[in-house]
C-alpha positions in Angstrom: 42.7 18.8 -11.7 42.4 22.7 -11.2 40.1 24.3 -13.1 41.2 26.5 -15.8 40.3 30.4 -15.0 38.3 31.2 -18.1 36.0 28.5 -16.5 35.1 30.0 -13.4 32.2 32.6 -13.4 33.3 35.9 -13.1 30.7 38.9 -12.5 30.3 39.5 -15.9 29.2 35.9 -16.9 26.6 36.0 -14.0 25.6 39.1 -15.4 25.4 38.3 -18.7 23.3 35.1 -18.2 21.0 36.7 -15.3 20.2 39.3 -17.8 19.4 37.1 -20.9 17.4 34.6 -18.7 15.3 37.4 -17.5 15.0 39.3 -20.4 14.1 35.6 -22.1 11.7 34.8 -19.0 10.1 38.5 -19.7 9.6 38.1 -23.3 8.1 35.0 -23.5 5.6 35.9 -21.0 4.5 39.1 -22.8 4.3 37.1 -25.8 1.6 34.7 -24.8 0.0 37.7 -22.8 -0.1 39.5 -26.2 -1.6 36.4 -28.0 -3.8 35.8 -25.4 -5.6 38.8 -25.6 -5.5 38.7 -29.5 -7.8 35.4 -28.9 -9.9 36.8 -26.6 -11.0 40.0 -28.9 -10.4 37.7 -31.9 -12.8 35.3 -30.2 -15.2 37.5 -27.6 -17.6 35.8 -25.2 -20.6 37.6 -23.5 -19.5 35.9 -20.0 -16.0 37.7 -20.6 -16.9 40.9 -21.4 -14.6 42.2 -18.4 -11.4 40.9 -21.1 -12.4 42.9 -23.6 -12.8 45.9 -21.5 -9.2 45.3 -20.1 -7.5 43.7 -23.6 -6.5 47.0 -25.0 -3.9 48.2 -22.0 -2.9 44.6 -21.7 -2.0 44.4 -25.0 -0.2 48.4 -24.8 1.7 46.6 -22.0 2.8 43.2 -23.6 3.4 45.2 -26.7 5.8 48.0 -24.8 7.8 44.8 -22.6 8.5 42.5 -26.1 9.7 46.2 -27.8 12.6 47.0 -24.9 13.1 43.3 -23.6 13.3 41.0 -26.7 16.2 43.4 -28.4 17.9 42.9 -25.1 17.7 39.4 -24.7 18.6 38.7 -28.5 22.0 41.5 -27.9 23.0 39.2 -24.8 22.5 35.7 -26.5 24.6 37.0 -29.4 27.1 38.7 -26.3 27.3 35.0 -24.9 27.8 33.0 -27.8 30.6 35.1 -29.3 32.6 34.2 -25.3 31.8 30.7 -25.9 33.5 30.4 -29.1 36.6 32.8 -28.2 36.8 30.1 -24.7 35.2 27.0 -24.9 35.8 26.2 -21.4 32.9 28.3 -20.6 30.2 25.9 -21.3 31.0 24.6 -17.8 30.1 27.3 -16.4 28.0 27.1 -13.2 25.9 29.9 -13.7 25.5 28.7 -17.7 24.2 25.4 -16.6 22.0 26.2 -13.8 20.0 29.0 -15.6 19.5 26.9 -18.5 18.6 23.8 -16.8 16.1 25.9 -14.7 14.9 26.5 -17.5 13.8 23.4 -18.8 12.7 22.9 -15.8 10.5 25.9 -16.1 9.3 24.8 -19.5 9.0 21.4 -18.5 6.1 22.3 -15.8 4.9 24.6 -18.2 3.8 21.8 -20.9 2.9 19.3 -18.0 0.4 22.1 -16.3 -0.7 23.1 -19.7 -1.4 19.5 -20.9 -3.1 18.4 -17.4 -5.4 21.8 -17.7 -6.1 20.8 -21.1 -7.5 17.5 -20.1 -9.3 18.4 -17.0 -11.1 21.0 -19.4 -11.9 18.3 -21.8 -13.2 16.0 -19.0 -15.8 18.7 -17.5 -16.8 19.7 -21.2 -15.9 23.0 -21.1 -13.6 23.0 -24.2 -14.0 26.2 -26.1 -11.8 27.8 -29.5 -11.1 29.9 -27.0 -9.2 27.7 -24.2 -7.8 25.2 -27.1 -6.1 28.2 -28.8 -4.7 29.2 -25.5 -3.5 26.4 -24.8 -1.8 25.7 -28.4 -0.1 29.2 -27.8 1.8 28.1 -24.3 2.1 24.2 -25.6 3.8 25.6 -28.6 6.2 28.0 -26.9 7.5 26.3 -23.8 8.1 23.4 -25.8 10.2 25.5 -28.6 12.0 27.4 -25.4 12.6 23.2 -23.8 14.3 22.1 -27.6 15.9 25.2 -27.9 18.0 25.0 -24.5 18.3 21.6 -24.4 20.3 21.6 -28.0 22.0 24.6 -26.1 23.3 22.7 -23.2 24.2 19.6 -25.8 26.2 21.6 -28.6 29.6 21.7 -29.3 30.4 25.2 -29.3 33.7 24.4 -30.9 31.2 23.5 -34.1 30.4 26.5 -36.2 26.5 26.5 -36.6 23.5 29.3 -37.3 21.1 27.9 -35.7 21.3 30.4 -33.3 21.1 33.5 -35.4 18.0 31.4 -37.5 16.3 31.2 -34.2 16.5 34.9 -33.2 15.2 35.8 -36.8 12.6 33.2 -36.8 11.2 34.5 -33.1 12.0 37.9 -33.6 9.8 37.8 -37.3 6.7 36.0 -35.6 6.6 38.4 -32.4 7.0 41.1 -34.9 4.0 40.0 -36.6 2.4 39.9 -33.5 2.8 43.1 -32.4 1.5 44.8 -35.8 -1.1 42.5 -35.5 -2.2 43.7 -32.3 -1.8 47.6 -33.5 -4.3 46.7 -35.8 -6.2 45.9 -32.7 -5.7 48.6 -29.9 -4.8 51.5 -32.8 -1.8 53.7 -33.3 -0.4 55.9 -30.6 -1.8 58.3 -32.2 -5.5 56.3 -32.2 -4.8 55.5 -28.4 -4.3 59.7 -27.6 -7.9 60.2 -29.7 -9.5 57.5 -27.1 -8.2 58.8 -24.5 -9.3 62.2 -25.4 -12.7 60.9 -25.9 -12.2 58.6 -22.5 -12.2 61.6 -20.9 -14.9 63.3 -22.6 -17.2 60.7 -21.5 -16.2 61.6 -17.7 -16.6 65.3 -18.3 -20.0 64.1 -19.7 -21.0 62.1 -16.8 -19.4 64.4 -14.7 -21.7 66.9 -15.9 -25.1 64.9 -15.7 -24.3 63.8 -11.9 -24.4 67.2 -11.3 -27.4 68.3 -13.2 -28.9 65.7 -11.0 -28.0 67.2 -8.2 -28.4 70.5 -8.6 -32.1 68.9 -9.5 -32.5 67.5 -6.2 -31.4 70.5 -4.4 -33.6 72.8 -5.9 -36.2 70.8 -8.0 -35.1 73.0 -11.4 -32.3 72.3 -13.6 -30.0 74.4 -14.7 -29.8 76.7 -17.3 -26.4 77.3 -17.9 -23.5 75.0 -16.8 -22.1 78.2 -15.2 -24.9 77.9 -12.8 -23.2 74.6 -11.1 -20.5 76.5 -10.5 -19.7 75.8 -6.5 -17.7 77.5 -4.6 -17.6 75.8 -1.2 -17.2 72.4 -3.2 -14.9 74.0 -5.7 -16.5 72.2 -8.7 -16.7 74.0 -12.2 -18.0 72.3 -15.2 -15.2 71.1 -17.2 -14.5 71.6 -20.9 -12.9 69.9 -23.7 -9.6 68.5 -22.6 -8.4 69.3 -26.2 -10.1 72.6 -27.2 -10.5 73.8 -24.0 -14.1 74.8 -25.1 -16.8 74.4 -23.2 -19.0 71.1 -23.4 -23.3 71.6 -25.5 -25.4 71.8 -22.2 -29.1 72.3 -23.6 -32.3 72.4 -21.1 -34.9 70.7 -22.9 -37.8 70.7 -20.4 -38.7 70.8 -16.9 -37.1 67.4 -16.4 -35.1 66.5 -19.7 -31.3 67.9 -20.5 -29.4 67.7 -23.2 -25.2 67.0 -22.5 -22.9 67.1 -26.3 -19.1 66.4 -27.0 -17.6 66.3 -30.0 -15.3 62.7 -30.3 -13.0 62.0 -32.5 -13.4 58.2 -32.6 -16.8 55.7 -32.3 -17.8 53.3 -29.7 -20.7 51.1 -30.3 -22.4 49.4 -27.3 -22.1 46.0 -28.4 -19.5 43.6 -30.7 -21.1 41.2 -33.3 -24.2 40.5 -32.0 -22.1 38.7 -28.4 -23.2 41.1 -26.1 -19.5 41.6 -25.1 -18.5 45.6 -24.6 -16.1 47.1 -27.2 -14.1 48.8 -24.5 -10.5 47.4 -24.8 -9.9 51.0 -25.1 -11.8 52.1 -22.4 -11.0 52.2 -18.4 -14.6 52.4 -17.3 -15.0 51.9 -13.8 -18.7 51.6 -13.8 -21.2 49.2 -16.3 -22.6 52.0 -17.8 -20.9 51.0 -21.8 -24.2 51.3 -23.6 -25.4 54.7 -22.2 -22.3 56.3 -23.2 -21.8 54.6 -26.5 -21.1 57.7 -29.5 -19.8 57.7 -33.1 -17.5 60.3 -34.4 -18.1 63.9 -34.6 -21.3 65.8 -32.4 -22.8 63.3 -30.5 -25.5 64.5 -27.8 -26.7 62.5 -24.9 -30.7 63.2 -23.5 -31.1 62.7 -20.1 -34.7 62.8 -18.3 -35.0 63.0 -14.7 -37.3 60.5 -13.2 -38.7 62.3 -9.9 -40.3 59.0 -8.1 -36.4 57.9 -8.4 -35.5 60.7 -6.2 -36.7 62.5 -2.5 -35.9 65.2 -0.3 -32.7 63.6 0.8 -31.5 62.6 -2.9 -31.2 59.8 -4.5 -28.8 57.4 -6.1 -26.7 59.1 -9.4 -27.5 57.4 -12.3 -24.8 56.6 -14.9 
């Protein structure tokens, strides 16, 4: 029996389904990427303090994939089902059936992996709010992405049903959710400029004192001005606001002790409920120097004091 035309897969179906899949593929993985790091702020833990210094881009990231990809993926689902209904035949289609049975298969390996984590966790008594709400998040989505296919594959498409378009409200209200639950967390773009702002006042700052040091070493005085680190040969020049453009409070407050100010526009404390885990999900430190740096809003001034035992006539080691 020849195959009817409209069954074979033209470029356009392949497209059409290589597209959703991914976009689908995409989505979902952003989506547990976002929740994930709303449970690891939500729930913080001293011997993860590296998550919550990284949980803020993560999130920017998940957050900026689920916003492009998941409109996308929900355009070409609605795309596909209107050609299935206008030619039934294509629900034979090679490309249909292979790209949603991989991806069962996908899901499939997802719940087994999850479920056999889960009890190897269990059995070396390591089971934490943390890891069980984890692993609720990826149980509960790969199995609604196996159900959802599966009754995909199964349907009639000559049978008139909304499932469909319930699903893509259903999913697209709950990842909404998400998201605005997570700007609550990392801030509005507007919040995220301020930090980085301030971000980059705190390496102006540190900036600033490494040179002090320096300059200290070199010739056993400190500064009086921040004009006077002003190099030449090594082209350095103290830098100043990255807003205001003015210049940064540099205040000589004895032989040893200095004085570096900023003004910041948001607050960082130098520790989150009492865990000892950093509050820098907004911060790209690159150095473990959180509670040093830690300011509120407004003025804040850091006091330095030069420890001259720390330090000989070949320099020393730069302190945070």
């Amino acid at each position: 029996m020849t195959t009817p035309l409209s069954s074979k897969s033209t470029a356009r179906d392949v497209f059409s389904y290589l597209l959703m899949i991914i976009m689908l593929y995409v989505g979902v993985v952003s989506f547990i990427t976002l929740l994930f790091q709303y449970v690891n702020v939500s729930f913080p833990d001293a011997l993860d303090s590296w998550m919550m210094f990284s949980a803020g881009e993560i999130m920017r990231r998940a957050i900026s994939a689920l916003l492009i990809v998941w409109p996308v993926y929900v355009l070409m689902s609605w795309f596909i089902g209107k050609d299935l209904r206008a030619d039934q035949t294509k629900q034979g289609l090679w490309v249909r059936k292979w790209l949603l049975y991989l991806t069962l298969f996908v899901a499939s390996l997802t719940v087994i992996i999850d479920l056999i984590t889960l009890v190897n966790t269990f059995l070396s008594g390591e089971i934490t709010t943390r890891f069980i709400l984890k692993v609720l998040v990826v149980l509960v989505v790969a199995v609604a992405v196996f159900a959802y296919y599966l009754w995909e594959l199964r349907r009639d498409p000559s049978v008139r049903t909304k499932l469909p378009l319930h699903a893509a409200v259903a999913t697209s209200v709950v990842i909404a959710g998400a998201i605005v639950a997570s700007f609550i967390i990392v801030g509005s773009p507007a919040k995220q400029r301020a930090v980085r702002m301030d971000e980059q006042r705190v390496w102006d700052l540190q900036s600033i004192q490494n040179e002090t040091l320096s300059y200290w070493i070199q010739k056993e005085a400190l500064p009086a001005t921040l004009q006077d680190l002003k190099d030449p040969f090594s082209g350095y020049d103290a830098p100043t606001d990255p807003l205001t453009g003015e210049p940064y409070v540099y205040t000589v407050k004895g032989d040893l002790e200095f004085e570096v100010c900023a003004v910041f526009e948001t607050e960082v404390a130098s520790d989150v409920q009492g865990t000892g885990a950093k509050p820098t999900m907004y911060y790209s430190y690159r150095d473990s120097s959180f509670d040093v740096w830690a300011h509120g809003m407004g003025m804040t001034c850091f006091s330095r004091t030069i420890d001259p035992e720390l330090y000989d006539d070949q320099g020393g080691a730069i302190v945070p």
